[in-house]
C-alpha positions as CSV (number, residue, x, y, z in Angstrom):
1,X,6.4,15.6,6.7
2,X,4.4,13.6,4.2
3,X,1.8,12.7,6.0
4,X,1.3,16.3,7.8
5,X,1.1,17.1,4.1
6,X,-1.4,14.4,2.9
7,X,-3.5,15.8,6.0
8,X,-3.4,19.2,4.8
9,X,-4.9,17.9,1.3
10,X,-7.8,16.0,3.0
11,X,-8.4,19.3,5.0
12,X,-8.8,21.0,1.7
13,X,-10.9,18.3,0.5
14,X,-13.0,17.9,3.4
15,X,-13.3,21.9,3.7
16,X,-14.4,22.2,-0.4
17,X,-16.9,19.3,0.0
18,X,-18.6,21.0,2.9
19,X,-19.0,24.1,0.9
20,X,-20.2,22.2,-2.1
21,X,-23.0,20.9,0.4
22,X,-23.8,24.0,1.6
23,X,-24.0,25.7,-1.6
24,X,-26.5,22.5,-3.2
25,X,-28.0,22.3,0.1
26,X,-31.1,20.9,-2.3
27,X,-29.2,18.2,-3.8
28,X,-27.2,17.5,-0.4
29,X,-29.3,14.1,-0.3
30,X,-28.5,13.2,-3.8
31,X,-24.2,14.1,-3.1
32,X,-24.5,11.6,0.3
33,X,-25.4,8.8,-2.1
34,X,-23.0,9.3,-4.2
35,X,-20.0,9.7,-1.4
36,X,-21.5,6.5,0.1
37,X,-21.4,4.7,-4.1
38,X,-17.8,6.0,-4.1
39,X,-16.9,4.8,-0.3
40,X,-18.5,1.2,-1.4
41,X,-15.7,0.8,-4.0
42,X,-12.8,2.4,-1.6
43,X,-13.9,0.4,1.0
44,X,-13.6,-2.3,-1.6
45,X,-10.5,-1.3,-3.3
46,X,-12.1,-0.9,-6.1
47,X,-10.3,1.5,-8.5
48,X,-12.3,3.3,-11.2
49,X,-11.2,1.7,-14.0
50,X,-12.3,-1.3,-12.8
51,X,-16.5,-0.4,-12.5
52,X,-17.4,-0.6,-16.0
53,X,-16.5,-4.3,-16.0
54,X,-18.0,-5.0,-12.6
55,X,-21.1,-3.0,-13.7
56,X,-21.0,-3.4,-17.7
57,X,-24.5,-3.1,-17.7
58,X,-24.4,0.6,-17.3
59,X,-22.5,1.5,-19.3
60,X,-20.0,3.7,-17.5
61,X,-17.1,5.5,-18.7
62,X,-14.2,6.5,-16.5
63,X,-15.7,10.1,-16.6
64,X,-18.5,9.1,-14.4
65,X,-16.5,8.8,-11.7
66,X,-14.7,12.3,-12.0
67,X,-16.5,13.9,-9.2
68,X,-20.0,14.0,-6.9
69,X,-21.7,15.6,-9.8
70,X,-20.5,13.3,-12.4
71,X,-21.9,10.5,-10.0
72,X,-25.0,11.6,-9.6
73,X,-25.5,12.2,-13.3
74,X,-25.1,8.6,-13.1
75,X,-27.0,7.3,-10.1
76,X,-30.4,5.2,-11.0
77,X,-32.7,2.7,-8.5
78,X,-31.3,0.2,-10.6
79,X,-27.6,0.9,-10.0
80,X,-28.6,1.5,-6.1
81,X,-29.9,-2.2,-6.1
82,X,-27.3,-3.9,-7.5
83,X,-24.4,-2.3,-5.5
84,X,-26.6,-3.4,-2.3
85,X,-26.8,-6.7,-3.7
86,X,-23.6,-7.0,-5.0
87,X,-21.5,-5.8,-1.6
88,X,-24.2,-7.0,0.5
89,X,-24.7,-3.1,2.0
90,X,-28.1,-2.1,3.2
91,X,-29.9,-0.6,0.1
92,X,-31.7,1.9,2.5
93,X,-27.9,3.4,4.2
């Protein structure tokens, strides 16, 4: 029952980022980086509260880490380069 209802949620999920592509079909480049930057860290098991000490350099807050939007606010060549360098992940994806 759980886990029929965890599927429904990534459904949802799945289903509101489409529509968030298709409505910022512009930026639709810019929101795949930043589901790749959030898949490094899951893939990692990275929580958020833990980038702004693996990163400290940046800066980040918590906040940045809110949503696609709030990750590409955040998104530089720099911070590109050292997650490929730092996870050893193709910097080109």
């Amino acid at each position: 029952m759980f886990l029929k209802y965890l599927r429904h949620i990534n459904d949802a999920i799945s289903l509101k980022e489409l529509l968030e592509d298709l409505r910022y079909a512009k930026r639709r480049g810019l929101r795949n980086t930043a589901k790749r930057v959030m898949r490094v860290f899951d893939e990692h098991q990275i929580p958020v509260t833990r980038i702004p000490q693996i990163f400290p350099e940046f800066d980040f807050k918590f906040s940045d880490f809110d949503s696609l939007n709030s990750i590409i606010n955040v998104l530089t060549p720099d911070l590109l380069d050292r997650l490929s360098a730092h996870f050893f992940v193709n910097r080109e994806w």
